[in-house]
N, C-alpha and C positions, 0 to 999 in steps of 0.2 A: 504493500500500500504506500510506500516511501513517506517520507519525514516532511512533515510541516513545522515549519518555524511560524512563532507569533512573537513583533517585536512589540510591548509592551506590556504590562502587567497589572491592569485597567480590568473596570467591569465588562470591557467587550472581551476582551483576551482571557480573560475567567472563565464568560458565558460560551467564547468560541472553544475552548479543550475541554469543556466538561460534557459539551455535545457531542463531539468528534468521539469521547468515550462512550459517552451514552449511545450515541448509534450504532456502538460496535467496530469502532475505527481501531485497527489492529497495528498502522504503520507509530512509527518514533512520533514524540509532539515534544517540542522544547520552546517553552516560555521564556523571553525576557525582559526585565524589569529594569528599571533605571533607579528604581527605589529600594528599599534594600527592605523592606516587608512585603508578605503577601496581599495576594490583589484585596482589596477593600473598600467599601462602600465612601462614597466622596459627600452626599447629601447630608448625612450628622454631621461632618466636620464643621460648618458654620451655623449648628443647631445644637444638639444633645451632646457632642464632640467637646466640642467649644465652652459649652455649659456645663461640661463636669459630670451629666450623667450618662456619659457611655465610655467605659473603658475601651483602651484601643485593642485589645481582643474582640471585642464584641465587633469592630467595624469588619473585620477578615471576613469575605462572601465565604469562604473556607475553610477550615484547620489547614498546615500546612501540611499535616497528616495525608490528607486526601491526595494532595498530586504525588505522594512519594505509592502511595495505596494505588494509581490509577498507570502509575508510570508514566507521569509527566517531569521533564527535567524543568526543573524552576532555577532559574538563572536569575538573581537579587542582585541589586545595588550594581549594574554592570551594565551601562547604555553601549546601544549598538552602535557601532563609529562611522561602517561603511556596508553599503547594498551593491551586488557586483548580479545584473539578471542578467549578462549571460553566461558566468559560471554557474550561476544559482546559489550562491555563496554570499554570507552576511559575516560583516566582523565585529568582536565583543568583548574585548579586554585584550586584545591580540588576539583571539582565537578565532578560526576562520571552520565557520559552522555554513555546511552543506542543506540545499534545501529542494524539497520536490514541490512544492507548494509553501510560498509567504506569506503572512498575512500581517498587514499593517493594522495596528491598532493604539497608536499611538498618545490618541485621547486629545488632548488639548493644553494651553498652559494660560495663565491670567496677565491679560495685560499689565503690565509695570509704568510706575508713573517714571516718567521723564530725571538721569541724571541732572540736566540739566536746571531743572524745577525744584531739587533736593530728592528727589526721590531715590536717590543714593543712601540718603541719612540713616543712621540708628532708629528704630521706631517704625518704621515704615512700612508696613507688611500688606501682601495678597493672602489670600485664601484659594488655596488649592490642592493640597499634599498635609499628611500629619504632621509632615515636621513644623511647616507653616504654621497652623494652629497651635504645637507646642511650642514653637517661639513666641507668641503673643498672649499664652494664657495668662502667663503671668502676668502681665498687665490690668487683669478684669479686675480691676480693686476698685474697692464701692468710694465715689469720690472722682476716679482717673477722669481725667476729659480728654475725648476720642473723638476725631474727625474721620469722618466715613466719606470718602471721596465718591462718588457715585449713588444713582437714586434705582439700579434696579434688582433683583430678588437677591443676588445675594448682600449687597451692601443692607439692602430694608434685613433680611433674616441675621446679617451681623449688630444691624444696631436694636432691632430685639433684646437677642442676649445679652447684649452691654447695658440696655437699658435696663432688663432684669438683674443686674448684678447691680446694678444703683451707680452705673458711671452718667458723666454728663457727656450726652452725643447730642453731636452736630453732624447734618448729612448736609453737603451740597448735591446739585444737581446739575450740571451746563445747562440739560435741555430746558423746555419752559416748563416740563413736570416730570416729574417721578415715571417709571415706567412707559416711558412714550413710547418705546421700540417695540414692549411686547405687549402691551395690554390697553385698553378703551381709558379714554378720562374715569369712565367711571367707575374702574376696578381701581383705577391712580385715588382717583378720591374716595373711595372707603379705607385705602392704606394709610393715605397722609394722616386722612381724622385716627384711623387705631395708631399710630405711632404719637402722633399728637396728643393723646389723651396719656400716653404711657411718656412725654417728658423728651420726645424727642426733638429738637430743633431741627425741622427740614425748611431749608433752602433752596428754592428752585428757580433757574434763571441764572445760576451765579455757578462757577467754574473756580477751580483752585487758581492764582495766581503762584504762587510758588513758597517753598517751605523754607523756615530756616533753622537753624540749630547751634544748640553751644556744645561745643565738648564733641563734636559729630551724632549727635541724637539730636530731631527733632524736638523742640520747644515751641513755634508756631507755624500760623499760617496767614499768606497774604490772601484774600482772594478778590475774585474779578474785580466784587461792586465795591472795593476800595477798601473795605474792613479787615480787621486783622483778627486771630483768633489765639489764644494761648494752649496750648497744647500739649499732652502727654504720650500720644502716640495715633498713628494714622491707620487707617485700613484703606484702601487701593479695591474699589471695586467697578473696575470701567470697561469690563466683558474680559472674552474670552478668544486665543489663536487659535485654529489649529496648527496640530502639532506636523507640519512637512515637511523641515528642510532634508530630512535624510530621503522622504522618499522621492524631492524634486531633484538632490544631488545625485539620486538613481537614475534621473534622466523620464521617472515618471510623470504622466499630463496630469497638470493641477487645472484645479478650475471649482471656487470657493470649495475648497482642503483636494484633498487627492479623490481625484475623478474615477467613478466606477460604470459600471452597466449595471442595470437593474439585478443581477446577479451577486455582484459584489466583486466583478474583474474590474481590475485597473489596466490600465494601458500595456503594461510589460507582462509578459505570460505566464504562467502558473504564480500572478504576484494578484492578491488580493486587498481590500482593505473596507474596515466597520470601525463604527463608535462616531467620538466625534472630529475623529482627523476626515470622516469619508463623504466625498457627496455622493448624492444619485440622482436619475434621474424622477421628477416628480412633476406633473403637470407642464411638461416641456421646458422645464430648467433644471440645473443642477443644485436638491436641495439638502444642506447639512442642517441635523437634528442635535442639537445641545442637549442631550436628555440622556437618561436610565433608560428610557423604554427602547429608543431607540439602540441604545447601545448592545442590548440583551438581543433581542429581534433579530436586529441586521447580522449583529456577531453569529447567530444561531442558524440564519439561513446561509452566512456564507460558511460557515461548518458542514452545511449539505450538500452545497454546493459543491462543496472541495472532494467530498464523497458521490459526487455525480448526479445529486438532485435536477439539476438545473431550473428551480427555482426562481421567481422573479420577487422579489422583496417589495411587499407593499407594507407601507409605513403607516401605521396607527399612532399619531402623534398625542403623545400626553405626558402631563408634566403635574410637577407639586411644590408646593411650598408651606413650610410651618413659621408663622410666624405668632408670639405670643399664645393666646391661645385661642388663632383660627387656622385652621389648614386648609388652604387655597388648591383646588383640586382643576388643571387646566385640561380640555378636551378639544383634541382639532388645530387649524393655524388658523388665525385670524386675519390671515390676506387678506384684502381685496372686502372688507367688510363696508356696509353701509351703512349699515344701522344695530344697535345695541337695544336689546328689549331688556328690561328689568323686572327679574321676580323676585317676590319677598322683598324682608328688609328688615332694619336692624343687623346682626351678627350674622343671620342666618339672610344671605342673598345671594343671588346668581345672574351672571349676565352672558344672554345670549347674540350669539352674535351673527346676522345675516348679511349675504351679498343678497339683494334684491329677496327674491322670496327662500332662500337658498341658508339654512342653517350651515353655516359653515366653526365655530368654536363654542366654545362654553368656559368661562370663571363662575366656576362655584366656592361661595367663601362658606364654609360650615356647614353647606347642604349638599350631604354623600348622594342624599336621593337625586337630587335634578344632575348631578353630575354622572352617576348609573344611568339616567334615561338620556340625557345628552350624547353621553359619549357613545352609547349604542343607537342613538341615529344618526349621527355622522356617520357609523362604522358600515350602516347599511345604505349611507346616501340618501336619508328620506326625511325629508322636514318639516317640520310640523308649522301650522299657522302660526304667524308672530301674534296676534292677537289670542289664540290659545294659552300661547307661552306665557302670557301679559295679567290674562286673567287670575285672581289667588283664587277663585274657586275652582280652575279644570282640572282636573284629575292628572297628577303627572304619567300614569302610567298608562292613561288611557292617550297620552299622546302617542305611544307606541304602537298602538292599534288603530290609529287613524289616517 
């Protein structure tokens, strides 16, 4: 069956060799990691991680037990240097590791704020990896004042936590509000009022002008509208890369992250790639998914793929976020919307979102039910009347049946 190599050791590269065994895949699999722990969940790190109630055992999708049990080589702490497709060879500490099938699973890395700007400084930190998180926890002390550079899920989900530990956060935002990229004004404004009520200063409109620092650790910040803020340490939340350069220096076609066929082939032959370094194709563009679901999914169909499915990966896009105590439950992409109908209200609401009569997303803030019936009629393409949606008396389930 020959040896599949996965360069990364991310939730797609977990969920792709645990299939590959699960289906009966009898060739070599060798994982590897640039991190020097096993693959682990990324969503607690800027929530229960962060917050002290999840030991960093409990993030492992794993034991490390299980790859040694399924005879997966796990390769830690040891990034891949060079891609060679037409030897079919990858290199990894110097070792030059043969491969009958590749698969890229690289993931993704957090934008970093500007040397230039001080974001060089002591203090400074992304949220992306554990060790990330355990350089910054020590800072959660009730008192610390924390500027949170950026207004979308995870900067809102880090100044939560901060806010629950009793620090004083400040969130800017460049754009003119909170969430413009992913979500409706009106999923922006049920977030700003719950952060607002829980002490948080958001700032929208306004852009970091740049950091300063004594002793090389941050102490303040300029920003745009001419104010200065004093400061204990920063969070950096202004999206996400992907992770390409090794596979463009392979000579792979990029095309927003590294370019697949609805299968999960990239450009170069027996070379694959899933998670969040991969596009695909989706409604006649090349679309990359920043999610868990996506990364499990795609990772799992090109695991069948590799075993000869040929398979074309249709993308179920859904997303989450925990913030204080609402869980934002996201169903669909929100393209090309028109209009936003609102049900419910108070803590428990949900906003649906249509292109013309066309239910195309759903934010459900507290309400598991309407994001259940939501998400299952996207999945079937069939949408229900926006005035149905609108009504609090129509039966949500009876939307299903109509």
């Amino acid at each position: 069956m020959g040896n599949v190599v996965v360069i990364g050791g991310g939730q797609a590269g977990a969920s792709l060799v645990a299939r590959l065994r699960g289906k009966g895949f009898e060739g070599g699999i060798t994982m590897i990691g640039a991190e020097p722990v096993p693959p682990y969940q990324r969503p607690p790190l800027s929530k229960a991680y962060l917050l002290g109630d999840m030991e960093e055992d409990r993030l492992f999708l794993r034991p490390r037990a299980f790859y040694d049990d399924q005879d997966i080589e796990l390769i830690l702490g040891t990034p891949v240097t060079a891609v060679d497709t037409e030897s079919q060879t990858i290199i990894a500490d110097g070792r030059k590791i043969p491969y009958d099938d590749l698969v890229f699973c690289t993931g993704s890395a957090p934008r970093r704020l500007p040397a230039a700007i001080g974001g060089d400084l002591g203090g400074v930190f992304a949220v992306r990896g554990i060790a990330d998180v355990d350089a910054m926890r020590p800072r959660f002390t009730e008192g610390a004042r924390l500027l949170i550079v950026g207004g979308g899920y995870i900067g809102l989900e880090a100044a939560a936590v901060a806010s629950k530990l009793g620090l004083k956060v400040t969130l800017v935002e460049m754009a003119e509000r909170i969430l413009q990229r992913v979500a409706a004004p009106e999923t922006a404004d049920y977030f700003r009022d719950l952060h607002t009520r829980h002490g948080v200063d958001i700032r929208e409109g306004v852009g970091l002008g740049a950091l300063t620092g004594t002793d090389g650790q941050v102490s303040a910040a300029e920003l745009t509208d001419g104010s200065t803020l004093d400061v204990d340490f920063v969070i950096a939340g202004v999206g996400i890369l992907p992770e390409i350069e090794l596979a463009e220096a392979a000579g792979l076609a990029i095309e927003n992250g590294i370019r697949t066929d609805r299968t999960g082939r990239t450009s170069a032959p027996n070379v694959w790639a899933a998670g969040d370094c991969a596009s695909f194709p989706y409604r006649g563009a090349q679309l990359r998914l920043e999610s868990v679901g996506n990364a499990i999914d795609q990772a799992e169909a090109v695991a069948d793929n590799i075993m000869g499915a040929g398979r074309a990966y249709e993308a179920k896009p859904w997303f989450w976020s925990d913030q204080y105590d609402v869980k934002l439950q996201i169903a669909g992409l929100n393209t090309g919307y028109d209009r936003v109908v609102v049900r419910g209200g108070g803590d428990a609401v949900s906003h649906w979102y249509f292109a013309g009569q066309t239910l195309v997303a759903l934010d459900a803030m507290n309400d598991p039910r309407a994001y259940m019936v939501g998400k299952r009629l996207i999945e079937a393409g069939r949408s229900p009347a926006p005035e149905a949606v609108a009504d609090p008396d129509s039966d949500l389930k009876a939307l299903l049946k109509a």
